[in-house]
C-alpha positions in Angstrom: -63.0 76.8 110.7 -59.6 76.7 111.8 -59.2 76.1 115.5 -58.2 78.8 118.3 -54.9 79.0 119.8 -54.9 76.6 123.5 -53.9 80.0 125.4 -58.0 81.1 124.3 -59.1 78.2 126.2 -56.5 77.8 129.3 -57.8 81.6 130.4 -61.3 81.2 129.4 -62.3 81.0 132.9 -60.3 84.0 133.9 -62.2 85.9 131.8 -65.5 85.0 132.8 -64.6 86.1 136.0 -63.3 89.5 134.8 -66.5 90.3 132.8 -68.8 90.1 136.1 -66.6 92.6 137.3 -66.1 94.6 134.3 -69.9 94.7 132.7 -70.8 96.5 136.4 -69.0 99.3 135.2 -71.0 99.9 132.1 -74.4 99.0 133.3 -76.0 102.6 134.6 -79.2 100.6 136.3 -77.2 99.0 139.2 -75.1 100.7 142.1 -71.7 99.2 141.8 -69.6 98.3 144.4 -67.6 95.2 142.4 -65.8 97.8 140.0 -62.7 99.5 140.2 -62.9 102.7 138.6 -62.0 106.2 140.2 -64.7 109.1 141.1 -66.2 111.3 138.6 -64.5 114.2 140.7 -61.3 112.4 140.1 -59.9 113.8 137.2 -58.2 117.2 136.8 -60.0 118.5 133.7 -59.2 122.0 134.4 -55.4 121.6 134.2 -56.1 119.3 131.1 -57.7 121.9 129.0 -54.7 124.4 129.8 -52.1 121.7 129.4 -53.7 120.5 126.2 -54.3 124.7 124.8 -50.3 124.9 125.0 -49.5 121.0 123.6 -51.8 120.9 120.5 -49.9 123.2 118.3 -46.9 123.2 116.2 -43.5 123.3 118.3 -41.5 120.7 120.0 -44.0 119.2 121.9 -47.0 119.1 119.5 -44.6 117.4 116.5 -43.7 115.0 120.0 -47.0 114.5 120.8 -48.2 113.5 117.0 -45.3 111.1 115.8 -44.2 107.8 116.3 -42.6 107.3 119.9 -40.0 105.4 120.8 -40.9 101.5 122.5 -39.5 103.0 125.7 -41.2 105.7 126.2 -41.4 110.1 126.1 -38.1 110.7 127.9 -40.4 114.0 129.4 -42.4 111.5 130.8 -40.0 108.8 131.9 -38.0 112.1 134.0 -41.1 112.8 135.9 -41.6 109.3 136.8 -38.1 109.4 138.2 -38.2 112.4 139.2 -41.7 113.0 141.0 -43.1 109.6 141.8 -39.9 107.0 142.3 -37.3 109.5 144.0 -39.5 110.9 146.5 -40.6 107.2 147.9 -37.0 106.6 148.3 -36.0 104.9 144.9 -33.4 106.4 143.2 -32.8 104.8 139.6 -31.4 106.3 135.8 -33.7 106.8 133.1 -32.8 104.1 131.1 -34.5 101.9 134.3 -38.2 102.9 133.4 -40.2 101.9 130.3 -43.6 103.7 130.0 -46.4 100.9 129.3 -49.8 101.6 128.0 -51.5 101.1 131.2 -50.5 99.3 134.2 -52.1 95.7 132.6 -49.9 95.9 129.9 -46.5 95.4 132.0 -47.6 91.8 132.8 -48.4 91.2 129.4 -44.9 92.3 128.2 -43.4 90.5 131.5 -45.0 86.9 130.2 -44.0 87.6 127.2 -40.3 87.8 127.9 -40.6 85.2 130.6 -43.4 82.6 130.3 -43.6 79.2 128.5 -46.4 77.0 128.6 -46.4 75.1 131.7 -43.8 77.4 134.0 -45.2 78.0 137.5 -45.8 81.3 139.0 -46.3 82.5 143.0 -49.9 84.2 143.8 -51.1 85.8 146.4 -54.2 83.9 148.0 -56.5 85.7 147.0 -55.0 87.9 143.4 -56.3 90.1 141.0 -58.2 88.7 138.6 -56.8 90.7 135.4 -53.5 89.5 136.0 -54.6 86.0 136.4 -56.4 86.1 133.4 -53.1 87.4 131.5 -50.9 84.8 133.7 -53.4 82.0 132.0 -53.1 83.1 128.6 -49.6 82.4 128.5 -50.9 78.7 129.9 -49.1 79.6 133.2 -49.5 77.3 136.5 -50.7 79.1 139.4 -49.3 78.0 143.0 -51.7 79.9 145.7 -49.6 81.8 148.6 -50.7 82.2 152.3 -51.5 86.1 153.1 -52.0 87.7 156.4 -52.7 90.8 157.8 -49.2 91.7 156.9 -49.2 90.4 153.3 -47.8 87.5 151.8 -46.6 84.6 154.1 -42.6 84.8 153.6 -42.2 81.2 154.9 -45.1 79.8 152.7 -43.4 81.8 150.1 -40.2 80.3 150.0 -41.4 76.8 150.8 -42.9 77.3 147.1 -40.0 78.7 145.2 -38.0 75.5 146.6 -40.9 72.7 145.6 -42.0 74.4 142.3 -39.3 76.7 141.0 -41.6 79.4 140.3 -41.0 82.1 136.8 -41.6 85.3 139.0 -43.5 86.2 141.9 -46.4 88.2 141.2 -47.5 90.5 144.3 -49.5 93.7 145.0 -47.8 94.4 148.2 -49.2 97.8 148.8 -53.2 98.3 149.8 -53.5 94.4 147.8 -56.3 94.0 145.3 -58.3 92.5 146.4 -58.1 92.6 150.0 -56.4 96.0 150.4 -54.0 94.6 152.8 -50.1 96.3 153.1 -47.2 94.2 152.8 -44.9 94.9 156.2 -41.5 96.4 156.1 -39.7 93.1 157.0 -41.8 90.7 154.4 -40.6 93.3 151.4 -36.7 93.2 152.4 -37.7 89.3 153.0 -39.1 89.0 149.2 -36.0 91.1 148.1 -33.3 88.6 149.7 -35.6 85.5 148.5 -35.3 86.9 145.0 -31.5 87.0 145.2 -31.0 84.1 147.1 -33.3 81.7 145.1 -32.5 84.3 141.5 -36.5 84.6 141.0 -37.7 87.3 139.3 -40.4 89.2 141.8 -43.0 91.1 139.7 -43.9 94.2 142.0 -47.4 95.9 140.9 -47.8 98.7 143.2 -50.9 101.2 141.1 -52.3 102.1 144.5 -49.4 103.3 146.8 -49.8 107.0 146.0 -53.7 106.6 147.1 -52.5 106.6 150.8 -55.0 107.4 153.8 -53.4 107.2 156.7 -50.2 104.9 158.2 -46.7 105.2 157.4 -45.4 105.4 153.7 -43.3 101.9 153.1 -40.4 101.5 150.7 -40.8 99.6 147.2 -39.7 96.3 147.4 -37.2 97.0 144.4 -35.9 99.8 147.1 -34.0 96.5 148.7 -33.3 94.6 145.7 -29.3 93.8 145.5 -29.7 91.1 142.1 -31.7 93.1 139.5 -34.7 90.3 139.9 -37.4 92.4 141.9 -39.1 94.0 138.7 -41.4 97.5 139.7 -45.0 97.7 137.6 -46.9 101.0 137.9 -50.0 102.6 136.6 -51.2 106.1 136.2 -54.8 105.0 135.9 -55.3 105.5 139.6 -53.9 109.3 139.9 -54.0 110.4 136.8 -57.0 108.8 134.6 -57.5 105.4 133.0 -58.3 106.3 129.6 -54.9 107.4 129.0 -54.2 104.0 129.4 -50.4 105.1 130.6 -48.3 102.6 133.1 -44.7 101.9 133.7 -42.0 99.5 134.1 -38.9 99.8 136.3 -36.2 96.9 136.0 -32.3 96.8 135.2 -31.5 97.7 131.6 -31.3 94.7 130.2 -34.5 93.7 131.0 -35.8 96.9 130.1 -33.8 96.5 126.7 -35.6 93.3 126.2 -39.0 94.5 127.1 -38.5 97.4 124.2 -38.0 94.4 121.8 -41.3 93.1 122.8 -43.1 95.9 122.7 -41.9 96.9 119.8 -43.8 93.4 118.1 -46.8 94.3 120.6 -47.7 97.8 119.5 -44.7 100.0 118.9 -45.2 102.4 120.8 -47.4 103.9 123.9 -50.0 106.4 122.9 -47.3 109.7 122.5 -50.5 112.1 122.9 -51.3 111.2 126.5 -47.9 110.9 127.7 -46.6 114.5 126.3 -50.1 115.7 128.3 -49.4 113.0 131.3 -45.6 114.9 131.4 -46.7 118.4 131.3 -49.2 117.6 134.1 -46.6 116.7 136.6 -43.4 119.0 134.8 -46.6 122.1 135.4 -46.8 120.9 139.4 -50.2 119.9 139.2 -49.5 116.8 141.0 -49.1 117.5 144.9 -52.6 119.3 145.1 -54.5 116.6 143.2 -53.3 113.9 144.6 -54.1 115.4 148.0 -57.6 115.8 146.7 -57.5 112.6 145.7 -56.3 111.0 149.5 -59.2 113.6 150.9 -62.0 111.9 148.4 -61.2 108.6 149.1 -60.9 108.9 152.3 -63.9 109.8 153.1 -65.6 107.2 151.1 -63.3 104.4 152.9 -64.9 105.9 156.3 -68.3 106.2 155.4 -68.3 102.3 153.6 -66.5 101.0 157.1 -68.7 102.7 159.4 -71.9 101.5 157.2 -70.6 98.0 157.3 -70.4 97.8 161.2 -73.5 99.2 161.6 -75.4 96.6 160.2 -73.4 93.6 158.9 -74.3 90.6 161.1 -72.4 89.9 164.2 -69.3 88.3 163.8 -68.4 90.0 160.1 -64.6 90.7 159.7 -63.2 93.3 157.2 -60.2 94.6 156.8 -58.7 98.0 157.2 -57.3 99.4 154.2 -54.8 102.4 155.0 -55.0 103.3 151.1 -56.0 102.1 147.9 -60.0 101.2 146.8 -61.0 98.3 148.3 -61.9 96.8 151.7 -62.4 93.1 152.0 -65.6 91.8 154.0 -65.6 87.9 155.6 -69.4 87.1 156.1 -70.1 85.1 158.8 -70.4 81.0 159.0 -73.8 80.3 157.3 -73.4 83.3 154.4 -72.6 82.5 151.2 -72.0 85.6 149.0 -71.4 84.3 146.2 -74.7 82.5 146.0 -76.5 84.9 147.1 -75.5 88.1 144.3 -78.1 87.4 142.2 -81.1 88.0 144.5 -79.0 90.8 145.9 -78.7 92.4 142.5 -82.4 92.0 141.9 -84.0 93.5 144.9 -81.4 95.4 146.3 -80.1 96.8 142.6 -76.6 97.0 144.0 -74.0 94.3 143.3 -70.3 93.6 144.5 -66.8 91.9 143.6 -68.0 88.3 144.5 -65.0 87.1 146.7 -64.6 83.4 145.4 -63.4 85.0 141.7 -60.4 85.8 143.2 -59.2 82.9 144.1 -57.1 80.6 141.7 -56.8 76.8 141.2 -54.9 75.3 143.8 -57.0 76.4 146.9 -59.9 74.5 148.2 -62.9 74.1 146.5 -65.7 76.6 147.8 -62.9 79.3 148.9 -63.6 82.8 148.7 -67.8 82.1 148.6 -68.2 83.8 152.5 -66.0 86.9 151.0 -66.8 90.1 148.9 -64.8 92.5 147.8 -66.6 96.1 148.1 -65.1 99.1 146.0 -65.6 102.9 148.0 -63.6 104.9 145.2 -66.2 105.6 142.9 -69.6 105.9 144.6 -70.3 109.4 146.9 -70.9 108.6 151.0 -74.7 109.5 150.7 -74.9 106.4 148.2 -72.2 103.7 150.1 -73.9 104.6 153.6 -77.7 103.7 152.0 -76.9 100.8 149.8 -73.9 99.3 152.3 -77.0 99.6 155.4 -79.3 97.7 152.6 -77.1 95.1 152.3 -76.1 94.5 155.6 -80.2 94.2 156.3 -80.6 91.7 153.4 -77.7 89.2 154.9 -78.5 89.9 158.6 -82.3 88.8 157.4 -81.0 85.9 154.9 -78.5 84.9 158.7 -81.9 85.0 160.8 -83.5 82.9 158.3 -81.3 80.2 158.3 -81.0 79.9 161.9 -84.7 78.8 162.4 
């Protein structure tokens, strides 16, 4: 048998980590709070099933709907995005700026593609998604683990790195952070901005939860304050639209974006033209305001009730944080706790499991990190359900705490 590519092997353990969060998903017997899918009442079927009466049938749409597409996208689609999503949060770019993606993954593919040999370094954040990571190693990428705070990354951790390991890009989710669902500030994003000019490092900006705002003040893209064309945008439609469209987007300069259309056009030609002709006419139709505001309204309440559950009955002297937006909070057990020990027994008598924190936590940081943390999802479980299995859980470790203390 011939032998696998070394890129199988360098992100095997990536995607070991991925499938304990993915297979949660798919398995009906267990509540899931390690997942990071939206609610059942998330998607706008009704508007669908009109939108999709007046696409499916011969006329310029249908014919654009059913034929090859171009690499860079529905130009219907790429106008909303311009249009609906990037000019009202205060970025104003030209069409030939934004590349749709199939799905909001698929932009870090294309991005490593263009960017990545074997053995270039790239800037984390401490801890990262895990999907990313697990693309990042494919390419047989080096990771270098970044400080983060309450305000996001560390800027002066940040560019200590860029001058010791002249990092590729800069990978950050600087808006409601998967998986901690901490915000970048204001002053850290023009900070990245003028690090990417000064030190000419390409930033890779994934933003897929900024439009799933709770409370707190709206913050500018990062690109919003690039000046060298290095601070690349990545964006998804999986979170306010639906994920089996598998629909994303790319913002950069135009040569970049030129580039990208290249490799995308060896990658898989084209995105799916069906879902972005129905994804276009969704938010030409101005279905977009009302759903997303029943979106913030859903979520919201499922943020509160998972909060409110967790300091009820998590032991003394848990920390979480306090996620403005997005579908995650990010729970630090107390000394003596080890979560990621412990979700096997918590699986088995409490049928419940959640994002064990240490996965999310690359090579480069201390050995053990991450095993006192979990990250709990609240987008896709009702308040009845988060307040009963959350109180169950913080039972089993205030027990497991008592335990150890005799």
């Amino acid at each position: 048998m011939s032998h696998y590519a070394a890129r199988i092997s360098a992100m095997e353990g990536e995607v070991q980590k991925l499938k304990v969060l993915t297979e949660s998903l798919v398995n009906p017997g267990i509540v899931s709070f390690a997942g990071g899918a939206p609610g059942k009442e998330a998607y706008p079927f009704d508007q669908l099933r009109e939108i999709a009466q007046e696409v499916f049938r011969p006329g310029p749409m249908g014919y654009e709907s059913m034929k090859y597409g171009s690499s860079i996208g529905v130009t219907e689609l790429r106008e909303e995005i311009r249009d609906k999503l990037l000019a009202p949060r205060g970025l104003s770019v030209k069409l030939e700026n934004i590349m749709v993606t199939a799905g909001g993954i698929q932009p870090m593919n294309l991005l490593s593609q263009l960017y990545l040999d074997p053995g270039d370094s790239i800037l984390v954040e401490t801890p990262s998604f895990v999907h990313t990571s697990m693309i990042f190693k494919m390419f047989q990428a080096n990771f270098v683990p970044c400080a983060m705070d309450d305000d996001g990354l560390v800027m002066e951790d940040v560019e200590e790195k860029i001058q010791k390991h002249h990092p590729k890009f800069i990978y950050t989710v600087p808006t409601f952070q998967n998986p901690t669902g901490v915000t970048m500030s204001l002053e850290r994003r023009k900070r990245l901005a003028q690090l990417a000019a000064q030190y000419d490092v390409v930033v890779l900006e994934d933003d897929p939860y900024r439009e799933i705002r709770y409370s707190g003040e709206t913050l500018p893209y990062i690109k919003s304050f690039d000046t060298s064309g290095n601070v690349i945008l990545a964006n998804s439609f999986s979170k306010i639209f639906s994920p089996g469209a598998r629909l994303g987007y790319i913002v950069a300069e135009p040569e970049i974006i030129d580039k990208l259309c290249n490799v995308k056009l060896g990658t898989d030609t084209c995105t799916n033209t069906v879902t972005q002709c129905l994804c276009a006419e969704f938010f030409r139709k101005g279905y977009y305001p009302d759903h997303l505001r029943r979106l913030c309204d859903l979520y919201r309440s499922r943020r509160d009730a998972l909060l409110r559950a967790i300091d009820a009955s998590f032991p003394e002297g848990t920390k979480h944080t306090l996620p403005d937006g997005g579908y995650y909070a990010w729970v630090e057990l107390p000394e003596g706790l080890n979560a990621s020990a412990m979700k096997g027994e918590v699986a088995e008598k409490l049928n419940l499991c959640y994002g064990d924190g240490a996965i999310f936590f690359s090579e480069g940081t201390p050995a053990g990190s991450g095993c006192n943390c979990m990250r709990l999802n609240f987008s896709g479980l009702d308040e009845e359900t988060i307040d009963t299995y959350i109180r169950k859980l913080g039972a089993f470790f205030c027990e497991k705490l008592e335990e150890a203390s005799k």
